[in-house]
N, C-alpha and C positions, 0 to 999 in steps of 0.2 A: 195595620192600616192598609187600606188597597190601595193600590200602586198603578197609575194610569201611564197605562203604554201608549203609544205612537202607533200610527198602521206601518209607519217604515220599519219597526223595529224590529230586524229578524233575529234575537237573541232569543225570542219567543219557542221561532221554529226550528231550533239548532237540535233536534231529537231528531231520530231516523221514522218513529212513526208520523211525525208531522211533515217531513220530505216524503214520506209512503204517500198519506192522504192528499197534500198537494200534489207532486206527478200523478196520482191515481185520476182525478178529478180531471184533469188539464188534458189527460191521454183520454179522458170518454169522451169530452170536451172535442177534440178530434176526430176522435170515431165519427160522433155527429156530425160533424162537418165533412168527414168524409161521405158518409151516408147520404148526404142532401147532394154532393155532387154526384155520387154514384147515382142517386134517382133522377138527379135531371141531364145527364149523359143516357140512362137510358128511355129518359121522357121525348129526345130528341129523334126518337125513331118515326114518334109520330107526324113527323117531317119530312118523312120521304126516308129513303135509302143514302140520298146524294148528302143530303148534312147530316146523318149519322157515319157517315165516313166521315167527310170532313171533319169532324166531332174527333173521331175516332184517330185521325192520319197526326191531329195536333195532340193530340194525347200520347201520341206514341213518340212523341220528342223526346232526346236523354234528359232532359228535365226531369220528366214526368218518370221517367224509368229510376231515376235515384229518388222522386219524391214514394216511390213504391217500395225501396228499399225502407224506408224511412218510415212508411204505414205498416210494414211491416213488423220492423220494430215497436210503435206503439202498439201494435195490437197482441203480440209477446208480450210486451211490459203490462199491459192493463190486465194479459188474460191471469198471470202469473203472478202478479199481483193480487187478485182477486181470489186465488186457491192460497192466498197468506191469510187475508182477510177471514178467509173461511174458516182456517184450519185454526186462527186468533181468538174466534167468535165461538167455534161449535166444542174445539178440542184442547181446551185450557192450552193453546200456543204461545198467550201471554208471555210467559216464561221465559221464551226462546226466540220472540218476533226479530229482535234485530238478527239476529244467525237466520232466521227465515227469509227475512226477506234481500240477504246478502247473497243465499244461495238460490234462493229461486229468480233474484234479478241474474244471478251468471250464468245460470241454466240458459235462462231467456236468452243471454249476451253469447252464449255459444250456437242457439238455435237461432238467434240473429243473422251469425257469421256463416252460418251452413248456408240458410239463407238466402243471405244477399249475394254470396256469393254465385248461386246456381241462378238468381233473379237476372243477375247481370251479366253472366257468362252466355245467357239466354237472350241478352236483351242486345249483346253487343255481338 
């Protein structure tokens, strides 16, 4: 007989490929919203010189330098994520997805930390 779940019920999503597909989503999810500020930062030229600085002087806050850290990271996770996907889809990876995507999220977490690290040594 079917069995009617809850939307709160996350016993559903306790697998690794369903944490993949959620964070995958949620990280492109991002992207776009990075991409819409990234267009309208650079829509603001069309304003002169003087408020695309200003644009620019407030963007360059340590806020804004750790939230770069941080887009960095998503853009690792989604891109490395996405060669799991592939390698899932094209190259019978089935198999072996949870060890895939174990080691290509650590890859990602050490190319994180290189990184963020040269992001902020740069920034500060």
């Amino acid at each position: 007989m079917y069995k009617r779940t809850r939307f709160y019920d996350f016993t559903y999503y306790n697998f690794v490929g369903s944490w993949a597909w959620i964070l995958h989503r949620l990280a492109g999810l991002a992207l776009i919203f990075y991409l819409c500020l990234h267009i309208w930062v650079i829509h603001t030229l069309t304003y002169g010189e003087r408020t695309f600085n200003d644009v620019m002087a407030f963007l360059s806050s340590p806020l804004f330098k750790l939230l770069e850290v941080g887009l960095w990271g998503v853009i690792l996770f989604h891109a490395f994520n996405g060669v799991r996907i592939v390698i899932v889809d094209f190259f019978k990876g089935s198999l072996a997805h949870k060890k895939l995507f174990v080691a290509l999220v650590a890859a990602a977490f050490v190319l994180w930390a290189l990184g963020s690290f040269l992001l902020l040594r740069h920034a500060f």
